[in-house]
N, C-alpha and C positions, 0 to 999 in steps of 0.2 A: 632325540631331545625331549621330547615326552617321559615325565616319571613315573605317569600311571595309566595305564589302558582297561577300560572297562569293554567286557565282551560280553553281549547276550543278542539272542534272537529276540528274544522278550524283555527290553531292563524295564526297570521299572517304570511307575511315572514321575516319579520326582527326576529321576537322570535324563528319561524322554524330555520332560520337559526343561533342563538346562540341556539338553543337545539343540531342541529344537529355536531355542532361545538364544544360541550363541555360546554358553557360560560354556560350554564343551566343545570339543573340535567333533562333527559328527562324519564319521566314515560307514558306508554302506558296502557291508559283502549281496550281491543278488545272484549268486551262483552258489551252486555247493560244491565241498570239498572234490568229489568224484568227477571227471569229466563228464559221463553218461547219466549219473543222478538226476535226478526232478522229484518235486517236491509230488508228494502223493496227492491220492484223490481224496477228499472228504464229504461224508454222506450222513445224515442223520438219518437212525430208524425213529418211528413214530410211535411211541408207548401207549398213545390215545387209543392207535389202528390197529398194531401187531402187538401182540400180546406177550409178553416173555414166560416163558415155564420154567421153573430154579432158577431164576434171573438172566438167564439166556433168549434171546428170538431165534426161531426159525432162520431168518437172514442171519444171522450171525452164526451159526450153527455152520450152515450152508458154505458161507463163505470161509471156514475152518476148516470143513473137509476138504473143499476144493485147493486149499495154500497147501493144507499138509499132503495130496496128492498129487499137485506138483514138486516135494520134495521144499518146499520151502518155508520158510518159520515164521509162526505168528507172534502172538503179544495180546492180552487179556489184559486189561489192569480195570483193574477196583480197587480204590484208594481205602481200604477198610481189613485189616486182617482177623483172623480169626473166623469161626463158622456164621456167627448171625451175633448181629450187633446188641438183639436184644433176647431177653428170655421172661416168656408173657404166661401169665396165667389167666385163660380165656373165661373162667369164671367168674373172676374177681377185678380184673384187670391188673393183679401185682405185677408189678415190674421190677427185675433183680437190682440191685442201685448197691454202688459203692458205700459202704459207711463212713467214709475217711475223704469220699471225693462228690462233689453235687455231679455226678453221670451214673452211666448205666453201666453195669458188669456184663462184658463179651463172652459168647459163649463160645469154647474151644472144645470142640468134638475129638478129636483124637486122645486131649487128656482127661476127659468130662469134667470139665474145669469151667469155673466163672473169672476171669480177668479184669481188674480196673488195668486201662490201658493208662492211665495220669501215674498213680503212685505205686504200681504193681501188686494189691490185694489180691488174691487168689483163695476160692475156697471149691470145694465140690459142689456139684449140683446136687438140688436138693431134689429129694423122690419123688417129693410131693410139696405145692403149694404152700409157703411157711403162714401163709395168710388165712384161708380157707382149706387149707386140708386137699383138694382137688390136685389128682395126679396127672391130668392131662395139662401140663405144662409144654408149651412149645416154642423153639426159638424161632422168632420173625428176621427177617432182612437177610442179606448176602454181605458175605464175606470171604478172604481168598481162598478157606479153606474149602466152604460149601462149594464155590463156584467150580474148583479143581474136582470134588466129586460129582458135580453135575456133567465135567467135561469125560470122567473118566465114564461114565453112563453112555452118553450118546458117542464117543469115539473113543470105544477100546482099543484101539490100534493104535492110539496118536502114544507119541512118547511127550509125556506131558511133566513138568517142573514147576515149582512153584518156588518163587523169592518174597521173601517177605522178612520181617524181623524174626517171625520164630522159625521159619526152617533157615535162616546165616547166623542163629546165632553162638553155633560152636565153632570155634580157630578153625579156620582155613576152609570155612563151611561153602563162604562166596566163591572164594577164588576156586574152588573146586566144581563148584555150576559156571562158571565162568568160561573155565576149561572146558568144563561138557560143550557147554550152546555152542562155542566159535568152534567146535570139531564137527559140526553138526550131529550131536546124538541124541536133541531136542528138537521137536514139530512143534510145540504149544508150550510156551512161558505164560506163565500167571502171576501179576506182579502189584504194585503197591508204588509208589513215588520212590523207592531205590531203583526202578525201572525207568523214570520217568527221563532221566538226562547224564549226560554222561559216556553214553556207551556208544557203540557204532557195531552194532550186528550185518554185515553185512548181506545175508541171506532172510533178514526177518522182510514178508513183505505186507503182511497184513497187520493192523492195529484193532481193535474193538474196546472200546470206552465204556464201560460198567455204571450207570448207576453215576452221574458228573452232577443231579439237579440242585442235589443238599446242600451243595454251595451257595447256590440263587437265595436260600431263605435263612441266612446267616443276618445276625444286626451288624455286622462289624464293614463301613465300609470299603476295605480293602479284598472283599472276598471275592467277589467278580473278577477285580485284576486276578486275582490271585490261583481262580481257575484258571482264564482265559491261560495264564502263563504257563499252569500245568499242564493245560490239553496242548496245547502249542509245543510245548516239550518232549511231549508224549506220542502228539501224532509227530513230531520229526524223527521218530526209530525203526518210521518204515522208509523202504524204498531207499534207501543210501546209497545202493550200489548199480547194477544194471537193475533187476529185478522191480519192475513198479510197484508203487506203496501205495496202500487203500486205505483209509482209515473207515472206520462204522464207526457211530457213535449212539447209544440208546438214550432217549430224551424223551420226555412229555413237552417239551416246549421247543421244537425244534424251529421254529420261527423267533426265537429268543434274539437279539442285538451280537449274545456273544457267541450263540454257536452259528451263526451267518458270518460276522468274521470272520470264527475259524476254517468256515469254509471257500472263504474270497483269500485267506492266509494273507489277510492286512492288518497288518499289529498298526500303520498309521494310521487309517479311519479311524480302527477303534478305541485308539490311546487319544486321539483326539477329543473324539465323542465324550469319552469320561473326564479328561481334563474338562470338557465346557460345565457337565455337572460339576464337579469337584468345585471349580468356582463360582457357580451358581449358590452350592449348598455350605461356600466358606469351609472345605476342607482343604489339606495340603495336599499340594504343595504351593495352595494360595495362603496358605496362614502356617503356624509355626506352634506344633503343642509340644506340653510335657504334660506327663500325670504323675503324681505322687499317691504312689501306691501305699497302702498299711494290710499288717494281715493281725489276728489275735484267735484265740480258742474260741470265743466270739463275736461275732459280726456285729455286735452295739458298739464293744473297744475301738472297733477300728473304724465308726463309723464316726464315734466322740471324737479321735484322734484327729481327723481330716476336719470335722467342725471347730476343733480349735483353731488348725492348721488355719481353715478360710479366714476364720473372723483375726488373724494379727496378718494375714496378706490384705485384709481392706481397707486398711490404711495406708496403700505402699503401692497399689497399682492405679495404672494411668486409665483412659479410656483406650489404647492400644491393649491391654490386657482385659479379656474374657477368663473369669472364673463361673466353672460350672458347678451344681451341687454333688457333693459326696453321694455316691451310690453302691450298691454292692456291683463286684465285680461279675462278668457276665458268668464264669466258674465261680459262684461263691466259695465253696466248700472245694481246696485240695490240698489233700497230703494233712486232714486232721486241724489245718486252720480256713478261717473264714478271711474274706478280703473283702474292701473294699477300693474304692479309687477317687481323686478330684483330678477331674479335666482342668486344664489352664493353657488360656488359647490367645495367640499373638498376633499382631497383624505383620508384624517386622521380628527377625530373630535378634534384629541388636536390643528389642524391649523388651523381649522373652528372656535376654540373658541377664540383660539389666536387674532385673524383676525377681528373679531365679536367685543372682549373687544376693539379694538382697532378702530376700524372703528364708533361706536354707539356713542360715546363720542363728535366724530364731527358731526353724522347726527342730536342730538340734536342741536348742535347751524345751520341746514342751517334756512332760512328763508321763512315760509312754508304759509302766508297769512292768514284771517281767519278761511277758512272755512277746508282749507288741513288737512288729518289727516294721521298718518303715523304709522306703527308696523313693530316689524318684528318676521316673525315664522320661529322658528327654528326646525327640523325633519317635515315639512310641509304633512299635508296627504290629500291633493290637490292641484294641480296648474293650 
């Protein structure tokens, strides 16, 4: 008699918080699927203490040869594809950047290739610094592809895969590592968030976490959940079966709020914890936004657009409505236009709709030029 069933290990907090409030029927699985299963062990290495070499530590290293010389399969993930995320000129400090997108161009070693990951620009690397002329350009950070060569270095013997978007993305590229890993002709998966949930390896028993910090230092408040859910994801694809699961995890802040959760694997504490900020700092799912998004060739149209938009909603909202000022979006620049955004923030969603029917009616008649285009999202899950 139920017409909808939501299932996660991690749901969100807007759903936590209507389970734990009633508005949902909340049922708990505390066992897993497998009789013999248990949830693994989780460890953080200390980047302060151990030092990593091609983005690997020694403990992680360690505990690779030991999985793959018991015959049983690991799991690497770096949520980052390609070889190093950036490509720097130690002279000058150039940095390769999209023309078409406000980010940096990835550098992909097998096709000596620079990559926007947003709109797909692609050009060759260049020989030499377009900036200063200097040839010692080198690319910084880790990516799945660098990490796959540092694993193929220190363990030539390991039979080693990598999934990512660019090695699945010829027809029947997945389904054919897919086949490999469950026949066991893989020791070492190296993978990206297609790894992250979904799957049930049953011989995988190690995990190692690449590089999870860059999350912590995002403005957008949703990033923290939104780790916490992916480690949680990610460390559930060890240990499924008899086989116990280890997770490592490399961090500079391993005393952090959320990688001590993941290590007590209490999604209540720490959905708790964040709903108490959440409504400390008046975010949802204590309040109720939309943002009415504008994009143009550039970022003044669309910032004119949204100041008109405010000044005919200020005559029209109550003290339940929070209008914020227009600002450039946190990507200004993608895919060749500029964006901006206006927050508009509710205490009840019957005012925000209110508000909404009543406001949309006149954003269609302003006067937005050719090329301007305009939406607006309502429960926004980025800004």
């Amino acid at each position: 008699g139920i017409p909808v069933i939501l299932g996660s290990a991690t749901p969100s907090l807007e759903s936590y918080h209507h389970a734990i409030n009633g508005h949902y029927r909340h049922l708990r699985l505390r066992t897993r699927a497998a009789s013999r299963a248990r949830l693994p062990a989780i460890h953080c290495i200390d980047l302060r203490i151990v030092k990593a070499q091609e983005g690997l530590t020694d403990p992680v290293l360690d505990a690779l040869r030991d999985t793959t010389a018991q015959n049983l399969q690991s799991l690497v993930f770096i949520n980052r594809r390609g070889y190093a995320p950036v490509l720097l000129c130690k002279s000058c400090r150039w940095i390769a950047t999209c023309s078409r997108c406000s980010s940096r161009l990835v550098f992909h070693l097998s096709t000596r290739q620079l990559r926007c990951h947003y709109c797909g620009y692609q050009q060759s690397v260049p020989s030499a610094c377009p900036q200063c002329g200097d040839q010692d350009i080198l690319p910084f950070g880790h990516g799945t592809q660098r990490i796959e060569s540092t694993l193929i270095s220190h363990l030539p013997d390991a039979r080693i895969i990598r999934v990512d978007r660019d090695s699945t993305r010829h027809k029947h590229a997945w389904q054919t590592m897919l086949t490999t890993i469950q026949h066991k002709k893989v020791d070492i998966l190296i993978g990206t968030q297609l790894l992250a949930k979904g799957h049930d390896f049953p011989d995988l028993a190690l995990v190692c976490i690449i590089n999870p910090d860059a999350s912590l230092y995002s403005p957008d408040f949703r990033a923290e959940e939104q780790l916490f859910t992916q480690l949680m994801q990610v460390a559930g694809r060890a240990g499924r079966a008899e086989a116990p699961g280890t997770v490592l995890i490399q961090t500079a802040f391993p005393h952090h709020p959320i990688y001590q959760a993941l290590i007590r694997q209490d999604y209540d504490h720490y959905a708790q914890q964040i709903l108490k900020d959440r409504q400390a700092m008046d975010f949802p799912p204590f309040v109720y936004q939309a943002v009415l998004r504008a994009e143009a060739p550039a970022i003044q149209d669309a910032l004119t657009f949204l100041g008109k938009a405010a000044a005919i909603s200020q005559s029209k909202h109550t003290r339940q409505i929070q209008l914020f000022d227009p600002v450039p979006a946190s990507m200004m620049r993608l895919n060749g236009m500029e964006r901006a955004q206006l927050l508009v923030q509710a205490s009840s969603r019957k005012s925000l709709q209110l508000f909404l029917s009543d406001w949309q009616p006149h954003l269609v008649n302003l006067p937005t030029g050719n090329k301007l285009r305009w939406h607006l999202d309502i429960d926004p899950l980025s800004l």
